[in-house]
MOPAC internal coordinates of N, CA, C and O (Angstrom, degrees):
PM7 1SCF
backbone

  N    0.0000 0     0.00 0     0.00 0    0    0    0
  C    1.4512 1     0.00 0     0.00 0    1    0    0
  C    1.5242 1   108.79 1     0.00 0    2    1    0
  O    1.2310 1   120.23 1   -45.91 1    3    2    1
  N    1.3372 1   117.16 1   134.09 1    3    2    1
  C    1.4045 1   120.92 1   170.38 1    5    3    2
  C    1.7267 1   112.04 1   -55.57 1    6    5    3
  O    1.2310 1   128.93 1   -16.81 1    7    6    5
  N    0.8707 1   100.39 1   163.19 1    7    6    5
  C    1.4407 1   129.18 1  -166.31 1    9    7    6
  C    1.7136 1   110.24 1  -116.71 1   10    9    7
  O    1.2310 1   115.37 1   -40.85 1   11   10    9
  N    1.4653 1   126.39 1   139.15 1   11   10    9
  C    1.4988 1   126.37 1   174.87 1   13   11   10
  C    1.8080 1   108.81 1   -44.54 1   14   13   11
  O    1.2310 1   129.05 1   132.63 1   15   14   13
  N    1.7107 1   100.17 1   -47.37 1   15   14   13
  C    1.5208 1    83.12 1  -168.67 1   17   15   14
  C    1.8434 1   120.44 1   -92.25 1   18   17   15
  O    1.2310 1   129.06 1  -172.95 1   19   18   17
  N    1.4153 1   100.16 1     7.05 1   19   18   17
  C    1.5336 1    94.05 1   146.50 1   21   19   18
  C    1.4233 1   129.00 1   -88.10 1   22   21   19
  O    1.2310 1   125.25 1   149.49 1   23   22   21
  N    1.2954 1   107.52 1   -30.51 1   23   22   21
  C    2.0642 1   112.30 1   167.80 1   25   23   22
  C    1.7617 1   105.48 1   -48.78 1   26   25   23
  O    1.2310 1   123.73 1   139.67 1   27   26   25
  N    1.2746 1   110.46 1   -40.33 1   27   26   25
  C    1.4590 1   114.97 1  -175.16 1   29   27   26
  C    1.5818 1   125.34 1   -64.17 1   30   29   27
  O    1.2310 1   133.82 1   155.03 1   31   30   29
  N    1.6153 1    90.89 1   -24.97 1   31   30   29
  C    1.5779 1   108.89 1   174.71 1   33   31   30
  C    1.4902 1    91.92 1   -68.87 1   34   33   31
  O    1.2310 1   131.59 1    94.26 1   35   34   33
  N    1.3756 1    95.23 1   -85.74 1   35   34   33
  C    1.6657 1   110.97 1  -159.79 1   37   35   34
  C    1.7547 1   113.23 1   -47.67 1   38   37   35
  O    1.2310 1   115.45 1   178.16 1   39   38   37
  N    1.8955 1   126.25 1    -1.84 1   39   38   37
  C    1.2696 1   113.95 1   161.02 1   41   39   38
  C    1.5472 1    91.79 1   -87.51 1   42   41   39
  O    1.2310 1   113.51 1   125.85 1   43   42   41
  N    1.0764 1   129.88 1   -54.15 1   43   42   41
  C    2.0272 1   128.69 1  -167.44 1   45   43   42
  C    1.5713 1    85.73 1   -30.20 1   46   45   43
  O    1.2310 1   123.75 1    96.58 1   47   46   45
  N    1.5487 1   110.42 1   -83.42 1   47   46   45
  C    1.4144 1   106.73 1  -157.56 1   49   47   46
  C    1.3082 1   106.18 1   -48.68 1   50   49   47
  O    1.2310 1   101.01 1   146.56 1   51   50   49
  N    1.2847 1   152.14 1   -33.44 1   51   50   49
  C    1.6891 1   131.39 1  -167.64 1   53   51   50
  C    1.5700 1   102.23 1   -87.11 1   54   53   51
  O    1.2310 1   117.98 1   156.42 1   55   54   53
  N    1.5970 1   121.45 1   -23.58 1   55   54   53
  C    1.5022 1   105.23 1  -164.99 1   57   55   54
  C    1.8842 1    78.66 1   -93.54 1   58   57   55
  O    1.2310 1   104.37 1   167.13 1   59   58   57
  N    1.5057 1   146.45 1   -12.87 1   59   58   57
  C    1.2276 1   103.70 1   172.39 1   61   59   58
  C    1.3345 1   121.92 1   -88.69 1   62   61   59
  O    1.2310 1   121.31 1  -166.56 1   63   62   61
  N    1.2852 1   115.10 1    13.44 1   63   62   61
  C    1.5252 1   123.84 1  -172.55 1   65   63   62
  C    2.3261 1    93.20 1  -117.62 1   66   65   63
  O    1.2310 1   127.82 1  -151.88 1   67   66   65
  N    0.8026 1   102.55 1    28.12 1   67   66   65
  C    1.2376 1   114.46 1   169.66 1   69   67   66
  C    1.5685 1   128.33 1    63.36 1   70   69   67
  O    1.2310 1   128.29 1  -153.52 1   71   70   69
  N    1.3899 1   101.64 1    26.48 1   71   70   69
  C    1.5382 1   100.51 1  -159.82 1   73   71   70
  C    1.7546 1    91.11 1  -111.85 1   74   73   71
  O    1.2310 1   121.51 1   -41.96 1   75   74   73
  N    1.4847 1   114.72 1   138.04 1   75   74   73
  C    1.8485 1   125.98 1   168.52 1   77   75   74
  C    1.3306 1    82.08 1   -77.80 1   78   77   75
  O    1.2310 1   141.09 1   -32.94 1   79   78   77
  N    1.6782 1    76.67 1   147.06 1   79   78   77
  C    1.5655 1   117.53 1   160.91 1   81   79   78
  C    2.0313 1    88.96 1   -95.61 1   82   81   79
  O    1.2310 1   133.66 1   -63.31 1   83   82   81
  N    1.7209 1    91.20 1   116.69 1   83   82   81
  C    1.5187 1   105.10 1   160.47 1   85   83   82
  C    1.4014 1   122.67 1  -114.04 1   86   85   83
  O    1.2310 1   105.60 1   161.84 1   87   86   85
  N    1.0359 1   144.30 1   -18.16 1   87   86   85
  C    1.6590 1   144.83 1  -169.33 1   89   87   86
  C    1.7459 1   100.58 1  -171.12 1   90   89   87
  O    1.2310 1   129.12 1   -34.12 1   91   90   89
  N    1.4916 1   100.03 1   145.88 1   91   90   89
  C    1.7714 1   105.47 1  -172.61 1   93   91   90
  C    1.6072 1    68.09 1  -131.01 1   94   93   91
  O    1.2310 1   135.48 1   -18.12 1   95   94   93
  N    1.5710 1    87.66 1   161.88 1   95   94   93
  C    1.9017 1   104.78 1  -157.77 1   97   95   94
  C    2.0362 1    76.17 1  -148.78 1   98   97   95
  O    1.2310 1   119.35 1   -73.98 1   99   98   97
  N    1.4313 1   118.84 1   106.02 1   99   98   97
  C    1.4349 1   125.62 1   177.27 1  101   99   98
  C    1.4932 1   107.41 1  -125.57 1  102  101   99
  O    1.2310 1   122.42 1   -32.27 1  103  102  101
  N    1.4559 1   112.98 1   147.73 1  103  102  101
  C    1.4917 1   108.40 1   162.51 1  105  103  102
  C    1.4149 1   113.56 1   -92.43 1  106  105  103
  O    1.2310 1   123.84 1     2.72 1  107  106  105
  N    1.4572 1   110.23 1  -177.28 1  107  106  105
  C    1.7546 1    97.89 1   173.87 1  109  107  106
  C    0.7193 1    87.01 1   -63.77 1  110  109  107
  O    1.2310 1   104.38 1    45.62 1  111  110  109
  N    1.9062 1   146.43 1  -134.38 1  111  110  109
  C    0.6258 1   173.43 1   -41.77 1  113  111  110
  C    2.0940 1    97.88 1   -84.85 1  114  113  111
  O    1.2310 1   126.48 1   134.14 1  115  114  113
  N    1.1465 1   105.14 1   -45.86 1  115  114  113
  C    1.6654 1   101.97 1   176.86 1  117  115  114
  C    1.2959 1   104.89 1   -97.13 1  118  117  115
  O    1.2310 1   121.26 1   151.50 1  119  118  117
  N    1.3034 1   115.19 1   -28.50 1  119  118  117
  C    1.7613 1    91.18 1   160.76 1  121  119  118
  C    1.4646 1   107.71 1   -40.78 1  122  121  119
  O    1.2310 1   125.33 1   111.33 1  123  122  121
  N    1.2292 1   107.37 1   -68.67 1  123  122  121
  C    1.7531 1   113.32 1  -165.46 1  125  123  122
  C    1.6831 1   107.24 1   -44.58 1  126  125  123
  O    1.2310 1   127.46 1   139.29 1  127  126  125
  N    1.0519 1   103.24 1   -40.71 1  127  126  125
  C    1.7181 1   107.53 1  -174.40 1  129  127  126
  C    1.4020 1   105.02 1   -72.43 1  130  129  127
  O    1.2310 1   117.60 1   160.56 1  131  130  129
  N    1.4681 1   122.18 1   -19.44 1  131  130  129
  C    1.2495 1   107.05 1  -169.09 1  133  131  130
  C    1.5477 1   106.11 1  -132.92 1  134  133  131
  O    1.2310 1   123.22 1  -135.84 1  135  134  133
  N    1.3904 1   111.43 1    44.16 1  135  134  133
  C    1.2926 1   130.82 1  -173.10 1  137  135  134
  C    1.8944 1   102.25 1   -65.36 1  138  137  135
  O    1.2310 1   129.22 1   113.94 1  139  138  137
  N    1.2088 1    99.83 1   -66.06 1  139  138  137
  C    1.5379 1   115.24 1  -179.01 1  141  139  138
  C    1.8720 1   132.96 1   -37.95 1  142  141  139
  O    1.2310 1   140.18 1   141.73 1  143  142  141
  N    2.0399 1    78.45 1   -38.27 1  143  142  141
  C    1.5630 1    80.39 1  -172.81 1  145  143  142
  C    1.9179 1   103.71 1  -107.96 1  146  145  143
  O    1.2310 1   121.49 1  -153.94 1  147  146  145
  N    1.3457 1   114.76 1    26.06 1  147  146  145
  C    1.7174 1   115.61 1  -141.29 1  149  147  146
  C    1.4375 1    89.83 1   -64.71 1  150  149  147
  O    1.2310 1   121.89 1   121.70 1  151  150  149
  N    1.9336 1   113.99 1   -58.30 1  151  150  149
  C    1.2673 1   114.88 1  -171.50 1  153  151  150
  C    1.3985 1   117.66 1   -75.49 1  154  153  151
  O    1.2310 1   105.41 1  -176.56 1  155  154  153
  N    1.3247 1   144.64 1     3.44 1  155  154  153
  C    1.3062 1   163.50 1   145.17 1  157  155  154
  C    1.5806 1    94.32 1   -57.90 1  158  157  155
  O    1.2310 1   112.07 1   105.48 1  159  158  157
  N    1.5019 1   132.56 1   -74.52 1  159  158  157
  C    1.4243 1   104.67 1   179.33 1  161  159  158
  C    1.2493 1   139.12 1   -97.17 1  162  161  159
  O    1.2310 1   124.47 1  -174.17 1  163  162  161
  N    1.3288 1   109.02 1     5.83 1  163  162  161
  C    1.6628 1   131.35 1   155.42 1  165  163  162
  C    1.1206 1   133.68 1   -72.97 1  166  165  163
  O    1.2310 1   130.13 1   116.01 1  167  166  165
  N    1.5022 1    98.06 1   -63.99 1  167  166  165
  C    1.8411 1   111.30 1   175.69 1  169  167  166
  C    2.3004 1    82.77 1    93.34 1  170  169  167
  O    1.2310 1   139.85 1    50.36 1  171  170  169
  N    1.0504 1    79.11 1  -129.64 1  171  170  169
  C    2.1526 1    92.66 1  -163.70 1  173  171  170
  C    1.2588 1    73.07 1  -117.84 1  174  173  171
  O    1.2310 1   102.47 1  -121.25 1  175  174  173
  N    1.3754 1   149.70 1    58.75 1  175  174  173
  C    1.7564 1   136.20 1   111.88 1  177  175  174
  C    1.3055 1   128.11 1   -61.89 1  178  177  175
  O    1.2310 1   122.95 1   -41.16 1  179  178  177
  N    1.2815 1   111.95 1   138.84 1  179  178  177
  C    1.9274 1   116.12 1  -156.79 1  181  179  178
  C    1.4155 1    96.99 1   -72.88 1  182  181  179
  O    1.2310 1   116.31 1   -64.34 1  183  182  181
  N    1.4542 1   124.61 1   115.66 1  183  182  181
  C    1.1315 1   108.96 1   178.55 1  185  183  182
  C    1.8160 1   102.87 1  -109.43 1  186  185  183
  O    1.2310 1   119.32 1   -44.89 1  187  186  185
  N    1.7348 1   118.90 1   135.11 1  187  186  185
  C    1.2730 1   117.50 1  -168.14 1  189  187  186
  C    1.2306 1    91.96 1  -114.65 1  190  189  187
  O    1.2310 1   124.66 1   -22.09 1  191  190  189
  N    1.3696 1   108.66 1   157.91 1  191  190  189
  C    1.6323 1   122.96 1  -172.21 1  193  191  190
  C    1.8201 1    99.48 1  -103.39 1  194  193  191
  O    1.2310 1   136.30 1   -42.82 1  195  194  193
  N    1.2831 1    86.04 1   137.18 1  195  194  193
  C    1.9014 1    99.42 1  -150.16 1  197  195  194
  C    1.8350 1    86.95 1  -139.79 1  198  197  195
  O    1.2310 1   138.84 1   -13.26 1  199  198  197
  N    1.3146 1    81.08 1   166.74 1  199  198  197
  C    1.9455 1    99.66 1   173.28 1  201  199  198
  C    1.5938 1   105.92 1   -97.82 1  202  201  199
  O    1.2310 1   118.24 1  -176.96 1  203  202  201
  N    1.3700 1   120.95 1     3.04 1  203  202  201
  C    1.3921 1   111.92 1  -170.20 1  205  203  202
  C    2.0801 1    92.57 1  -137.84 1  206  205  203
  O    1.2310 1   119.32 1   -18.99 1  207  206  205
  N    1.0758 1   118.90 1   161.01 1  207  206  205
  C    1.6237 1   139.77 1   157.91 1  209  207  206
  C    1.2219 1   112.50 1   -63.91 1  210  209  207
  O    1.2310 1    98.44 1  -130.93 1  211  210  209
  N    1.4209 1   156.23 1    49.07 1  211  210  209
  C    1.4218 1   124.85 1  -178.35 1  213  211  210
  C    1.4910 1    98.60 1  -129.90 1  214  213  211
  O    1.2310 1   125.35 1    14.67 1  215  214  213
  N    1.4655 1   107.32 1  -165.33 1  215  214  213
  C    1.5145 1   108.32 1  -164.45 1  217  215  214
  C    1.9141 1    95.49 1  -157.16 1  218  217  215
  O    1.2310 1   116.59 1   -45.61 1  219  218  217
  N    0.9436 1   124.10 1   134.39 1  219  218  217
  C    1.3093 1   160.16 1  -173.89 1  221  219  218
  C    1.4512 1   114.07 1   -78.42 1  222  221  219
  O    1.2310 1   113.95 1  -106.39 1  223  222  221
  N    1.5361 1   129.05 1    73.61 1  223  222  221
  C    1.2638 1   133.65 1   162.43 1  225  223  222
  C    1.0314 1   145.24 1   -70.70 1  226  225  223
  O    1.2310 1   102.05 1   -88.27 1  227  226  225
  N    1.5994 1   150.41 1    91.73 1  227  226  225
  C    1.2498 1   142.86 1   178.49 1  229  227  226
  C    1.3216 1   132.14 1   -73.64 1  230  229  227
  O    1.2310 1    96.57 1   -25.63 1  231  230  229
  N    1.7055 1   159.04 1   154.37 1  231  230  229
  C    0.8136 1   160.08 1   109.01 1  233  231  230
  C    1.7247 1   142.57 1  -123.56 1  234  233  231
  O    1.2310 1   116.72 1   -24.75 1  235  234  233
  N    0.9774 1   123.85 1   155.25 1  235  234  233
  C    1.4404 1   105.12 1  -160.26 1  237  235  234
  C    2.1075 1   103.64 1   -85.58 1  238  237  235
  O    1.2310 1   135.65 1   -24.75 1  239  238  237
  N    1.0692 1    87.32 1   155.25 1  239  238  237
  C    1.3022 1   122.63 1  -162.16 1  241  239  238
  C    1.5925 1   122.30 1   -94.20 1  242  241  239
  O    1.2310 1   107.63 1   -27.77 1  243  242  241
  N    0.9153 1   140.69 1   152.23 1  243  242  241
  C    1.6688 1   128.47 1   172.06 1  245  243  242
  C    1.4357 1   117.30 1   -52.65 1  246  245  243
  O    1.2310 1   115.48 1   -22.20 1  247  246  245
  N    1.5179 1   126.18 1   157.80 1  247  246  245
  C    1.4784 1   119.18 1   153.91 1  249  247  246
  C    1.5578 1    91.33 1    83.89 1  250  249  247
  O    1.2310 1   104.38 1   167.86 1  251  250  249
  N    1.6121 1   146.43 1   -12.14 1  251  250  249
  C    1.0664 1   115.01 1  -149.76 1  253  251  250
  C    1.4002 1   114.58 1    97.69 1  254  253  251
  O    1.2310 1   109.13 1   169.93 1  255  254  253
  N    1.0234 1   137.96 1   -10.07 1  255  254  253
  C    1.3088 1   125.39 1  -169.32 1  257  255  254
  C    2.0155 1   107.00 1  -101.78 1  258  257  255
  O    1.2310 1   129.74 1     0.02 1  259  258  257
  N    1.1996 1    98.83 1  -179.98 1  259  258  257
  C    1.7206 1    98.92 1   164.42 1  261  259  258
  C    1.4475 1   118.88 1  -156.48 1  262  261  259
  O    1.2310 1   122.48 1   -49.78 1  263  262  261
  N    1.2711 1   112.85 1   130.22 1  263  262  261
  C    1.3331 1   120.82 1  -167.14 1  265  263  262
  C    1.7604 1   114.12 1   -89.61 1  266  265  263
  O    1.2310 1   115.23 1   -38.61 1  267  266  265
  N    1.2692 1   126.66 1   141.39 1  267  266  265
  C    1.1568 1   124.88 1  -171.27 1  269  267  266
  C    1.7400 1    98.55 1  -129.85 1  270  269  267
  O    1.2310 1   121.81 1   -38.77 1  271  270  269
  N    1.3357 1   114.15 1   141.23 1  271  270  269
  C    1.4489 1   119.22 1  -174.28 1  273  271  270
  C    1.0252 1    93.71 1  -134.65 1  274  273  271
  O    1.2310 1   117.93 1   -36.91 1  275  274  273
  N    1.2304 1   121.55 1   143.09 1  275  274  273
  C    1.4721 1   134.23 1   163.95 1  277  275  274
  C    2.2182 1   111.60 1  -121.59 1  278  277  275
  O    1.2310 1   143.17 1   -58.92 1  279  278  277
  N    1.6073 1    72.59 1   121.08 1  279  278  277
  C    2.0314 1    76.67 1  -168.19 1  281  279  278
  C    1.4682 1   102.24 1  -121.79 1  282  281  279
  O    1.2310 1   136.16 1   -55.21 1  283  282  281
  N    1.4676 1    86.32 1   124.79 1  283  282  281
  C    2.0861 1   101.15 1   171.36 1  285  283  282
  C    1.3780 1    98.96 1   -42.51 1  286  285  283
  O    1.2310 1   129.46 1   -39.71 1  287  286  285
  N    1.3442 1    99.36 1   140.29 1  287  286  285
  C    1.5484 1   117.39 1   169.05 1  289  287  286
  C    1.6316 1   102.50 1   -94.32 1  290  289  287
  O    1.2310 1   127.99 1  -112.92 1  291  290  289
  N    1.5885 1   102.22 1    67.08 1  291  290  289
  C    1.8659 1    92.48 1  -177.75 1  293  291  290
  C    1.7858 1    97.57 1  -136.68 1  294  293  291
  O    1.2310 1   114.15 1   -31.66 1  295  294  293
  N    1.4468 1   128.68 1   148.34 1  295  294  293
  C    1.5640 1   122.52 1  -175.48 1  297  295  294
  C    1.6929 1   112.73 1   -54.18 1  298  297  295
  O    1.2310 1   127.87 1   170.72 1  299  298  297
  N    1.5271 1   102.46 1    -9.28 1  299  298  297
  C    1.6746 1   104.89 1   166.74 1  301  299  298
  C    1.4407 1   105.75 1   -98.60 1  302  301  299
  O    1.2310 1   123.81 1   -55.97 1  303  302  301
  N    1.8123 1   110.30 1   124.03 1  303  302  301
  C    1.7744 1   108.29 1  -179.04 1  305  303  302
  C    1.4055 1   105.05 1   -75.83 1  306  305  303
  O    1.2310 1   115.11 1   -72.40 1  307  306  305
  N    0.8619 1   126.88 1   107.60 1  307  306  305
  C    1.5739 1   138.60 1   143.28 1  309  307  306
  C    1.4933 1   141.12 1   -85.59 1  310  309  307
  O    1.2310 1   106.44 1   -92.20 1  311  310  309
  N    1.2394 1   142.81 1    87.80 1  311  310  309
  C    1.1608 1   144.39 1  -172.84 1  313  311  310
  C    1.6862 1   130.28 1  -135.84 1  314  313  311
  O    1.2310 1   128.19 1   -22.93 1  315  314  313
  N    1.7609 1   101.83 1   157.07 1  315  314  313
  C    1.3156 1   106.58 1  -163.01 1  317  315  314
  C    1.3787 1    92.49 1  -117.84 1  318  317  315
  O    1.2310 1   121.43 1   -44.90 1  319  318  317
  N    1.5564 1   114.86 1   135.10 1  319  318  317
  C    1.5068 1   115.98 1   175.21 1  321  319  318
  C    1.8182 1    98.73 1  -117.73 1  322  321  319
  O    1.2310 1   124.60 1   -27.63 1  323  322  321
  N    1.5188 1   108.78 1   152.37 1  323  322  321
  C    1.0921 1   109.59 1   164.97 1  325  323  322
  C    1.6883 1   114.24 1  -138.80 1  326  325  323
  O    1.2310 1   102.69 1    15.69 1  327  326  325
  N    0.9850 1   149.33 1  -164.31 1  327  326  325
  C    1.4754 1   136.45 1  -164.97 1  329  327  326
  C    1.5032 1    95.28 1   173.89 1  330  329  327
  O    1.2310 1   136.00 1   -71.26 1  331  330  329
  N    1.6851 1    86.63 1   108.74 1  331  330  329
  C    1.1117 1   118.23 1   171.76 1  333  331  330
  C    1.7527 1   127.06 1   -87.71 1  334  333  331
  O    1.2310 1   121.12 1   -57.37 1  335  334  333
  N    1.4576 1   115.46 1   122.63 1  335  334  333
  C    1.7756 1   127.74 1   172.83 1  337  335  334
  C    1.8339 1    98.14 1   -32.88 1  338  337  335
  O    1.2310 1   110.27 1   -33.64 1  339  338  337
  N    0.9503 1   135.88 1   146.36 1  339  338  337
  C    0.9892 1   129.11 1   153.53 1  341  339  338
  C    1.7999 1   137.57 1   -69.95 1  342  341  339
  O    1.2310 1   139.07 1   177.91 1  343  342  341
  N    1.5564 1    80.62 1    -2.09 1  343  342  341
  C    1.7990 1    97.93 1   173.26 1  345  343  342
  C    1.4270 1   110.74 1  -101.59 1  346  345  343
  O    1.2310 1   125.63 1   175.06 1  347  346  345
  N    1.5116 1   106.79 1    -4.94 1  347  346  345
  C    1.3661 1    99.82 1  -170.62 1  349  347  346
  C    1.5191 1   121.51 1   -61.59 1  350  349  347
  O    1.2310 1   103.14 1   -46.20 1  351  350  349
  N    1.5656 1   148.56 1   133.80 1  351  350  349
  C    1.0503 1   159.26 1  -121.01 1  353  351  350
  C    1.7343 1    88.74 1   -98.95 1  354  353  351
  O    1.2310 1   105.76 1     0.81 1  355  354  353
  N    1.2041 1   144.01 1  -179.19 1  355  354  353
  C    1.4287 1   149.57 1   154.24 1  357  355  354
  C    1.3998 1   125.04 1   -84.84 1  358  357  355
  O    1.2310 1   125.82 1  -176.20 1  359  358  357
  N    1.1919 1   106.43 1     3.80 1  359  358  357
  C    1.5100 1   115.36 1  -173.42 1  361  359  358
  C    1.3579 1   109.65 1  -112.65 1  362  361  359
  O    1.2310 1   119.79 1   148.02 1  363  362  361
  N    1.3143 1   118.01 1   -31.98 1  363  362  361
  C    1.4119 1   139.61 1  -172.07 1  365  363  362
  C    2.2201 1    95.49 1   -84.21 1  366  365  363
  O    1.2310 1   128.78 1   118.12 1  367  366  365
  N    1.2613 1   100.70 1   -61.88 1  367  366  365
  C    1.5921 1   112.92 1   152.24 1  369  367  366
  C    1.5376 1   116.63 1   -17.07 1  370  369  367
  O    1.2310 1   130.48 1    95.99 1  371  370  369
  N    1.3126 1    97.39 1   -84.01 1  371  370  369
  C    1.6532 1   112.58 1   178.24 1  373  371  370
  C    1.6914 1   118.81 1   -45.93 1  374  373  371
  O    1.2310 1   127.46 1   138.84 1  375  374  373
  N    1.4611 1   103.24 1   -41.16 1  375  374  373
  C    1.1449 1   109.19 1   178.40 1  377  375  374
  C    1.5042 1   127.84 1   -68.32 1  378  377  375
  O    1.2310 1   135.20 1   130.94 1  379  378  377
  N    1.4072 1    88.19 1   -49.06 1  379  378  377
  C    1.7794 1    97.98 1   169.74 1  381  379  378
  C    1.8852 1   118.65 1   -54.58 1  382  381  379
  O    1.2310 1   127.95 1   155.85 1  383  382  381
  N    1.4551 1   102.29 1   -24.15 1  383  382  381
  C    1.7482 1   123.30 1  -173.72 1  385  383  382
  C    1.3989 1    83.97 1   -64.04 1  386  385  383
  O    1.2310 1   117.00 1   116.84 1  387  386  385
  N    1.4804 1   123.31 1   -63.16 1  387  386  385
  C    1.3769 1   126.67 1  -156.54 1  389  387  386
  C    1.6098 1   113.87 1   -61.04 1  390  389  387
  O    1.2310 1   132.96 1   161.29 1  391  390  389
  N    1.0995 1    92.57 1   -18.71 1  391  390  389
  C    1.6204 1    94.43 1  -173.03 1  393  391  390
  C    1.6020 1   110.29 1   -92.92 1  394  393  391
  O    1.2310 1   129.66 1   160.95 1  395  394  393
  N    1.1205 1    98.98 1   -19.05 1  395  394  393
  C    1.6048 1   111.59 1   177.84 1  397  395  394
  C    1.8656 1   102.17 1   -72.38 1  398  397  395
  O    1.2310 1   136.98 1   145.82 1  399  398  397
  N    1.4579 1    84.71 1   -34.18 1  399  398  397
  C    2.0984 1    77.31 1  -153.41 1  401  399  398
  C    1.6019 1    81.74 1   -81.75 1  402  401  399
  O    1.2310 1   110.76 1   159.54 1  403  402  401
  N    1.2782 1   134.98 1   -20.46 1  403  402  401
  C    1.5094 1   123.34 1   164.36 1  405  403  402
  C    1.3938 1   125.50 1   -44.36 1  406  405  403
  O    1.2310 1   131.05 1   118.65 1  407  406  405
  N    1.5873 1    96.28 1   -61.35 1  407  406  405
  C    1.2615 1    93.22 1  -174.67 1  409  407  406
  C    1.2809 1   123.45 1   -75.80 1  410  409  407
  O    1.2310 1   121.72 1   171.03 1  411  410  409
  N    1.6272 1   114.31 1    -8.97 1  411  410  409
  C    1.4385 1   100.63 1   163.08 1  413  411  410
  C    1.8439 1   126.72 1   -75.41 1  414  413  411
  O    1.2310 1   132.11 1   160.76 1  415  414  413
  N    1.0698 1    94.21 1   -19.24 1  415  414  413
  C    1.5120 1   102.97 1   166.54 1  417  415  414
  C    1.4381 1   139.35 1   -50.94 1  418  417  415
  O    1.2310 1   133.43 1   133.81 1  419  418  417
  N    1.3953 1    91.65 1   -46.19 1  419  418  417
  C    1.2270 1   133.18 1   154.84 1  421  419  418
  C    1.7447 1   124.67 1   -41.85 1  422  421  419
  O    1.2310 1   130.92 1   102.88 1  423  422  421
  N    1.2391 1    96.53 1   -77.12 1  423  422  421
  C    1.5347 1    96.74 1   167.36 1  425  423  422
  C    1.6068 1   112.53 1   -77.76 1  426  425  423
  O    1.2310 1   111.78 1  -179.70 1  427  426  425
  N    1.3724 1   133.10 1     0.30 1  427  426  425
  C    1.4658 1   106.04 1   143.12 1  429  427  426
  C    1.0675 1   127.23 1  -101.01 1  430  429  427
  O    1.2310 1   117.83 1  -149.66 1  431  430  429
  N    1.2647 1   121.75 1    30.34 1  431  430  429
  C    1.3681 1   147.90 1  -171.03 1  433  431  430
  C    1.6332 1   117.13 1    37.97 1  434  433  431
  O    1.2310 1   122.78 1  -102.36 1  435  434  433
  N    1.2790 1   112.28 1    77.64 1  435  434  433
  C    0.9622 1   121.57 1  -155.51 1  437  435  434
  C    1.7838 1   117.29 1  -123.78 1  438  437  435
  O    1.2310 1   120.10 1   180.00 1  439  438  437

């Protein structure tokens, strides 16, 4: 299980490469472990209770658009990017999110 001061790495590197931290996706089990430091490495990011570790990145994209990645919170980087129209609706958004945090589940067989 990851540890606070590797989560701390892996937000440095995405916010200096320009990407928000938007949604942390925790199970209990690291919630509980990471009770102490949550708002230290969150701040007021929505964190939802999930079967997997990862965390929910945004940044904007060419053309108008904005790309959202979602990366396992595990010492192996793993991540799913998707890139969103800039007209795209929030529901259609959300939905596509859901399918992402599936399929990462998925391939850790989860």
């Amino acid at each position: 299980m990851i540890n606070a001061e590797q989560i701390k790495g892996i937000l440095s590197l995405y916010q200096k490469h320009g990407w928000n931290l938007r949604r942390v996706l925790l199970c209990v089990k690291s919630k509980i472990k990471l009770s102490p430091d949550l708002i230290t490495l969150f701040g007021e990011t929505e964190i939802v209770e999930s079967k997997v570790d990862a965390a929910w990145f945004s940044r904007p994209a060419a053309t108008g658009n904005e790309a959202w990645e979602l990366r396992h919170l595990s010492e192996t980087p793993y991540a799913l990017v998707e890139v969103f129209d800039g007209e795209d609706e929030e529901e259609v958004r959300e939905e596509a999110r859901m399918e992402i945090e599936a399929r990462l589940m998925k391939t850790l067989n989860l």
